[in-house]
C-alpha positions as CSV (number, residue, x, y, z in Angstrom):
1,X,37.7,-88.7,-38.1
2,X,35.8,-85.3,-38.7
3,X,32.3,-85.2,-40.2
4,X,30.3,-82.7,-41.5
5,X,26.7,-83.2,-41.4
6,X,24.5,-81.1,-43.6
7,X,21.0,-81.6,-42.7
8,X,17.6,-80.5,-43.6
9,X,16.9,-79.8,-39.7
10,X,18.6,-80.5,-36.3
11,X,17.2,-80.3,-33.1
12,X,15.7,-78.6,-31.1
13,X,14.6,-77.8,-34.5
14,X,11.4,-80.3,-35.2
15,X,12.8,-82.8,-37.3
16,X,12.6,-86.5,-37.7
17,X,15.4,-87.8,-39.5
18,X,17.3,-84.4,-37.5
19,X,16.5,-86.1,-34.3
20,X,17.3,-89.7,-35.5
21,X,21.0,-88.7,-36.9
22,X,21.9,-86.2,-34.1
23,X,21.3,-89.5,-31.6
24,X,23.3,-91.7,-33.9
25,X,26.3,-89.7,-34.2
26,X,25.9,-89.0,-30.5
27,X,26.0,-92.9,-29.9
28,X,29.2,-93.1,-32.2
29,X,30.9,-90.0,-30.7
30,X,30.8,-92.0,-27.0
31,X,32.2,-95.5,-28.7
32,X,34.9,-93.8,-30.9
33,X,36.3,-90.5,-28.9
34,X,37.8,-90.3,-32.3
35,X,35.0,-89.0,-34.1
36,X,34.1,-85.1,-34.1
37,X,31.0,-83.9,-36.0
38,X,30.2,-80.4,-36.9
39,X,26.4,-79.5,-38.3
40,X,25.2,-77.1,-41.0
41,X,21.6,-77.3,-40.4
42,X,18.1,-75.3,-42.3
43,X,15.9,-73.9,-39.7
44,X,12.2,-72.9,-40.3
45,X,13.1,-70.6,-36.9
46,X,15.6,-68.5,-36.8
47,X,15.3,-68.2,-33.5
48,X,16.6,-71.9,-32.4
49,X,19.6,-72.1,-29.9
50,X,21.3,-74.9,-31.5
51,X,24.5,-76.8,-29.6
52,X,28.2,-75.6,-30.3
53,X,28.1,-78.4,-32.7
54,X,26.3,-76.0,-35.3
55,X,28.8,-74.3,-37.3
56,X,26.6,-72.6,-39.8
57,X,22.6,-72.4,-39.8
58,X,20.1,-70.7,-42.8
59,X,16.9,-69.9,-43.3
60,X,14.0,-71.7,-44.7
61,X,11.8,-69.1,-46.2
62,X,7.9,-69.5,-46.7
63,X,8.3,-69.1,-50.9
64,X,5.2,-69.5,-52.6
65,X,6.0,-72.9,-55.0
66,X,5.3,-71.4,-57.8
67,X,8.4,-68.8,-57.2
68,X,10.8,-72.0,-55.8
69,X,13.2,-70.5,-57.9
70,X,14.0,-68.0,-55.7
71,X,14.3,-70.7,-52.6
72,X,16.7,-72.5,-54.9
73,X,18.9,-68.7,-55.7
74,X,18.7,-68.1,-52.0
75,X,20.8,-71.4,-51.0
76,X,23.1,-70.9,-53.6
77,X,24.1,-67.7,-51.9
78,X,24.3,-69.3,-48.6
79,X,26.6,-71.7,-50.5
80,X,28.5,-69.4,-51.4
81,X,28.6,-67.4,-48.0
82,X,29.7,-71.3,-46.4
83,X,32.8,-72.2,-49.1
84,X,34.3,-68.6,-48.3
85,X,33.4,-68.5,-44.1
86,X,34.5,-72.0,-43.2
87,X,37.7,-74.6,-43.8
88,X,36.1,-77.3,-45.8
89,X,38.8,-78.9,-45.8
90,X,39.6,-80.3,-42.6
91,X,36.8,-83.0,-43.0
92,X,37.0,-86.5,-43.5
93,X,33.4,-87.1,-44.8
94,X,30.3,-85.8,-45.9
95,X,27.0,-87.0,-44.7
96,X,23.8,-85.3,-46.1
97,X,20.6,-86.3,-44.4
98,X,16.9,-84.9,-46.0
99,X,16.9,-82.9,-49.2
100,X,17.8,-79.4,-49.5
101,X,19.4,-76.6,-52.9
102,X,22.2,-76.0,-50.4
103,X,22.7,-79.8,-50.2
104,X,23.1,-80.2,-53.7
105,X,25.2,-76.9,-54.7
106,X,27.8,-78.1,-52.0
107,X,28.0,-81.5,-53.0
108,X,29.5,-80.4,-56.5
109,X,32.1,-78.6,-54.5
110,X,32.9,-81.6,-52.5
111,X,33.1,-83.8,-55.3
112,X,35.7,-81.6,-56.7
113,X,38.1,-81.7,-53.6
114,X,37.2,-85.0,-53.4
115,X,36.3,-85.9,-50.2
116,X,34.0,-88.8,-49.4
117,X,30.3,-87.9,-49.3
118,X,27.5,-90.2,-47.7
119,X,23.7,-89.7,-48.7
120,X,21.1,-90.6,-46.5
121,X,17.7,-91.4,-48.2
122,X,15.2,-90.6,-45.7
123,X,11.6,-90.3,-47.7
124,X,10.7,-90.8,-51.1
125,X,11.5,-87.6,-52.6
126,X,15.2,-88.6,-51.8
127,X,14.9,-91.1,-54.1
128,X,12.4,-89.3,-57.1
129,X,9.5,-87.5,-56.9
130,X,6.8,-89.1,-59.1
131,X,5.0,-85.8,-59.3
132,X,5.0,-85.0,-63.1
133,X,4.8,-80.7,-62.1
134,X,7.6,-78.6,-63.9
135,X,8.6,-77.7,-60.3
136,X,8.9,-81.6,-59.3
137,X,10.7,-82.3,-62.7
138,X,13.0,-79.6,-61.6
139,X,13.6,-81.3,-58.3
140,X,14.5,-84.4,-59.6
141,X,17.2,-83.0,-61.5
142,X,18.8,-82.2,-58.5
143,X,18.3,-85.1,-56.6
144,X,20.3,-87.2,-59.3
145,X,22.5,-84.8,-59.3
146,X,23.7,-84.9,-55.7
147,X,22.7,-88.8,-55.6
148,X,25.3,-89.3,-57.8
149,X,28.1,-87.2,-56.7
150,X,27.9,-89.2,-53.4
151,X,30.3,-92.2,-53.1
152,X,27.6,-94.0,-51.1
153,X,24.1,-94.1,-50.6
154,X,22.7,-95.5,-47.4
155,X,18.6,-96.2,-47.2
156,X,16.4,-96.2,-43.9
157,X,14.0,-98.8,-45.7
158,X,14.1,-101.6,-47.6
159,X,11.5,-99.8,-50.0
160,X,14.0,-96.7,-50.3
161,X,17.0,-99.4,-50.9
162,X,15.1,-100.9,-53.6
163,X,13.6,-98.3,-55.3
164,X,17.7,-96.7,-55.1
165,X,19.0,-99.7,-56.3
166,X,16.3,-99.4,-59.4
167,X,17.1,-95.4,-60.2
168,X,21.4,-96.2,-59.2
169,X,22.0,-99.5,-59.9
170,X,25.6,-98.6,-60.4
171,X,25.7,-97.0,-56.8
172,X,26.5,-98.4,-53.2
173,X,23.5,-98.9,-51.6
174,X,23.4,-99.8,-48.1
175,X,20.1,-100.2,-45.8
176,X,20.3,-99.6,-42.3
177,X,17.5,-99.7,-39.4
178,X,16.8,-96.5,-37.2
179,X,17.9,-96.3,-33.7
180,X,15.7,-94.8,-30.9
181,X,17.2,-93.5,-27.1
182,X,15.8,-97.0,-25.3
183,X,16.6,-95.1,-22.1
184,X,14.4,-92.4,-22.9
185,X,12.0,-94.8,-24.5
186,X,12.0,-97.4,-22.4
187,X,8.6,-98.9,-20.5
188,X,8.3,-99.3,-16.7
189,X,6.1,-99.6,-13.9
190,X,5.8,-96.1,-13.6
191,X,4.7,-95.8,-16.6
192,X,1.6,-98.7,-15.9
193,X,0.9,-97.0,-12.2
194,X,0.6,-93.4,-14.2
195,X,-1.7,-94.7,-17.3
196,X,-4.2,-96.2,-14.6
197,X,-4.5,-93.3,-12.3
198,X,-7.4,-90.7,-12.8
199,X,-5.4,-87.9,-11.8
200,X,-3.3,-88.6,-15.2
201,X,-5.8,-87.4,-17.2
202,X,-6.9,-84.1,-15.6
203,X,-6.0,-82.0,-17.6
204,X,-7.6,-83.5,-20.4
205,X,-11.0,-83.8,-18.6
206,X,-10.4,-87.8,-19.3
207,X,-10.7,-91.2,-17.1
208,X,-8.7,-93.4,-17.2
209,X,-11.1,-95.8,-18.2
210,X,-11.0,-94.4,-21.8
211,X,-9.4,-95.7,-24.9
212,X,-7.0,-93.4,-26.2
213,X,-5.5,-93.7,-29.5
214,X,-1.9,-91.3,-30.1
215,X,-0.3,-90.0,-33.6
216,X,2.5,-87.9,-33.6
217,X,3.7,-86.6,-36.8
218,X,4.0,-83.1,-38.4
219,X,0.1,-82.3,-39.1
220,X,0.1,-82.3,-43.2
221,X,-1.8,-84.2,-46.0
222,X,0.8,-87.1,-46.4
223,X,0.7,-87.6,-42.5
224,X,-3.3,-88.0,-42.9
225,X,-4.9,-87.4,-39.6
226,X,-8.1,-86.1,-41.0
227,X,-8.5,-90.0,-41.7
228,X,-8.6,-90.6,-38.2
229,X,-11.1,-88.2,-37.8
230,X,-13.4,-90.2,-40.1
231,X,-13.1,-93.2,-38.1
232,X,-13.2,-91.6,-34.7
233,X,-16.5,-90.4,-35.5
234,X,-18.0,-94.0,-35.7
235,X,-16.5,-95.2,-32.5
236,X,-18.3,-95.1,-29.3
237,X,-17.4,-92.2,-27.0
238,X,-15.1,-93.8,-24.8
239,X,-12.3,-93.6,-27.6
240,X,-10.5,-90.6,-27.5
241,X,-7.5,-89.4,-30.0
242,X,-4.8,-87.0,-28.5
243,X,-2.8,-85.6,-31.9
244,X,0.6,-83.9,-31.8
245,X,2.8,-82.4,-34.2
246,X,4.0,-79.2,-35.3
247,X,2.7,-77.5,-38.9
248,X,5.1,-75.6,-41.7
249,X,3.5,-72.7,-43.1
250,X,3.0,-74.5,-46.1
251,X,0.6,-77.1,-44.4
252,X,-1.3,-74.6,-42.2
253,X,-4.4,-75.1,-45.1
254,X,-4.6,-78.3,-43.7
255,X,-4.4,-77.8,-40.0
256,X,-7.1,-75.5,-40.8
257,X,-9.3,-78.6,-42.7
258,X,-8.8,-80.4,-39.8
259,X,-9.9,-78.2,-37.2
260,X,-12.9,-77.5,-38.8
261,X,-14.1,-81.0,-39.2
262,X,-13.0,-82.0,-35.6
263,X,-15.9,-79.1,-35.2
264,X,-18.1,-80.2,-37.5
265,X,-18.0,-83.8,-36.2
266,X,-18.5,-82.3,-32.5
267,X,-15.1,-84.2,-31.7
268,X,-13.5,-81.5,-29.6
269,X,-14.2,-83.5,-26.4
270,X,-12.8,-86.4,-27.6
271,X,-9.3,-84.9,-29.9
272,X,-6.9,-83.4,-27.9
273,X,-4.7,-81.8,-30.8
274,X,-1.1,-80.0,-29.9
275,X,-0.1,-78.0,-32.7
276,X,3.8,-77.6,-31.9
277,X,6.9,-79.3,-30.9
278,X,5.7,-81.3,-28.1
279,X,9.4,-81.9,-25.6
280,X,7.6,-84.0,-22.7
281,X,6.4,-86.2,-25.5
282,X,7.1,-89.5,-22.9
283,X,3.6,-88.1,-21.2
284,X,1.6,-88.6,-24.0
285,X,3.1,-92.3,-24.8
286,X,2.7,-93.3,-21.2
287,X,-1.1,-92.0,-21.1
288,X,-2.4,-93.8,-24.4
289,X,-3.1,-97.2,-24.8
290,X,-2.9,-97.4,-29.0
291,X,-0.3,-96.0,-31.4
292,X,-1.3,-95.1,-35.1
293,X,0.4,-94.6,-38.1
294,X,-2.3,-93.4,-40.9
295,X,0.6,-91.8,-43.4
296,X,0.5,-92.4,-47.0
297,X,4.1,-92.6,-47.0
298,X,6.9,-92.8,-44.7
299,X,11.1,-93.0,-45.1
300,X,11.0,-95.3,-41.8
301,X,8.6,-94.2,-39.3
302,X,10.8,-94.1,-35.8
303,X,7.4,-92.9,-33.9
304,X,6.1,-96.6,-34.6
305,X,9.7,-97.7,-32.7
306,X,8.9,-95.5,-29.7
307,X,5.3,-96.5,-29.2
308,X,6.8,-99.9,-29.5
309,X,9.4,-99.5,-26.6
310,X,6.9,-97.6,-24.4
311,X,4.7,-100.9,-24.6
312,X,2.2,-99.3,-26.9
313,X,0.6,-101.6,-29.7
314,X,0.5,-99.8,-33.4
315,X,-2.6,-99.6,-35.6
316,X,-0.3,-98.7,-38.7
317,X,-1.1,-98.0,-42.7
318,X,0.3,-101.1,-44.5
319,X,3.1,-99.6,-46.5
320,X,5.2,-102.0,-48.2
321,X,9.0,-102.5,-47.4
322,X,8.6,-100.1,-44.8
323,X,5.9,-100.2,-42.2
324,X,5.8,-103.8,-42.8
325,X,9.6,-104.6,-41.5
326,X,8.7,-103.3,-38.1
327,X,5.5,-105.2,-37.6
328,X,5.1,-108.8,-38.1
329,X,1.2,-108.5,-38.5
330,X,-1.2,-109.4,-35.7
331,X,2.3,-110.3,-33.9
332,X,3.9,-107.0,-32.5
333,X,0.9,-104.7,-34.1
334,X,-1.9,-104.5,-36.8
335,X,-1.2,-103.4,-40.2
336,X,-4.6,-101.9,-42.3
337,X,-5.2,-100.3,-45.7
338,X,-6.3,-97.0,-46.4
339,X,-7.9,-97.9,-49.2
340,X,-10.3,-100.5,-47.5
341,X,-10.8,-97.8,-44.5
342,X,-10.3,-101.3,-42.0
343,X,-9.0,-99.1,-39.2
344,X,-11.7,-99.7,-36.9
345,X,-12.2,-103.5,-37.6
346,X,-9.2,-104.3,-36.1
């Protein structure tokens, strides 16, 4: 069977749902030597060495919003570069994961050859948008419209299945958990012997007799760290926050809030912040002692999964039919509202 997978982003591109899907297919690829997968993947660098696996890669340009058009022109052309470079034929399926123009221009094409399509509904957006902006009104237009030229729709959430199964309730709509690399992810020894030695923590001019608290998430409003900067502030000094996560050009307004009021606050002591794609992200899991989710929204939220499996506990927003699947409340974690700022009663 030969897939195509046409993604939003792909590593070593920084990617969530990227990441999630190339270990999936990865897993399938070593049970069924039957399955081949090729990737068309946007990249925010063009620079990325992807695997041979990438057939076909485009650009994600830095458009001001109000001129999205002109994103939306763009990615028809590169549709129209990908229908005349490459066989689309020869595949079995079509799996589409995270939103993109491209996505949706190609989907009519493989609608009229008729070969199977899968959609993967990774956020909220995938679903609608319930923005009311021209440009957001726009976008939902298109999500129907690829929503409904795929023969399937599979959800990473029961909040995504339901709110699917609201908007398409004539549509297939399966849910499926994420899977994690539990050999990558996986809690040891080591990792206690490393978390209680001194030396550890160098680097970061820490003991390890502090509590440290990790996030990792792209640094943007809807991934709300600047709320853990409010509540850091009224915790004794021993708690310290390390923050890691790469920012789009579009979000760099808020890297930029959040710097200053670490500053303001007199936090830089206790925030370690990593602005980028952080590889030996296993370091940072075995040093910290508490995981948090503060995001307004999430698709899934595999980062809660690996904190999990690295024996961290997680401090997470309570987001129904979501972050509420993965923990069972004072069980396996601690769900809190951002509305009642709780965080720090727990």
């Amino acid at each position: 069977m030969r897939i195509l997978l046409i993604t939003s982003g792909y590593p070593p591109d920084y990617s969530g749902s990227g990441k999630r899907i190339k270990y999936s297919l990865d897993s399938l690829k070593k049970k069924y030597n039957s399955i081949k997968v090729k990737v068309i993947t946007k990249t925010r660098d063009s620079s990325i060495i992807y695997d041979k696996n990438v057939i076909y890669k485009y650009e994600n340009y830095n458009i001001n919003k109000i001129l999205f058009f002109l994103q939306i022109f763009i990615e028809y052309l590169e549709y129209k570069k990908v229908v005349k470079k490459i066989d689309l034929y020869e595949y079995d399926a079509i799996h589409y994961v995270g939103f993109t123009w491209f996505s949706v221009f190609i989907s009519n094409y493989f609608k009229k050859i008729k070969i199977f399509q899968i959609r993967e509904l990774t956020s909220q957006v995938d679903v609608r948008s319930r923005s009311l902006t021209i440009g957001r009104l726009i976008f939902n237009l298109f999500v129907k419209k690829i929503n409904n030229n795929s023969d399937i729709l599979i959800a990473i959430s029961k909040r995504l299945q339901k709110d699917a199964q609201i908007q398409y309730p004539s549509k297939k709509i399966y849910f499926r958990y994420n899977l994690i690399d539990i050999f990558q992810f996986k809690y040891s020894e080591k990792d206690l012997i490393k978390r209680n030695s001194n030396e550890t923590f160098s680097k970061l001019n820490w003991t390890k007799d502090n509590i440290i608290f990790l996030n990792i998430a792209h640094i943007n409003e809807n991934k709300n760290q600047i709320y853990l900067i409010h509540r850091l502030k009224s915790l004794p000094d021993k708690f310290k926050l390390i923050i890691i996560g790469p920012t789009y050009a579009e979000d760099k307004y808020y890297l930029k809030k959040l710097s200053e009021l670490i500053k303001a606050y007199n936090l830089q002591n206790r925030v370690h912040l990593v602005n980028k794609y952080e590889k030996n992200i296993k370091y940072y899991y075995q040093i910290s002692d508490i995981f948090l989710l503060p995001s307004k929204m999430e698709g899934f939220g595999n980062v809660v999964l690996e904190a999990m499996a690295m024996g961290l506990p997680v401090l997470a927003n309570k987001i129904p039919g979501v972050t509420d699947t993965i923990i069972k409340n004072n069980i396996n974690g601690h769900l809190f509202s951002l509305d009642k700022n709780n965080l720090t009663k727990l």
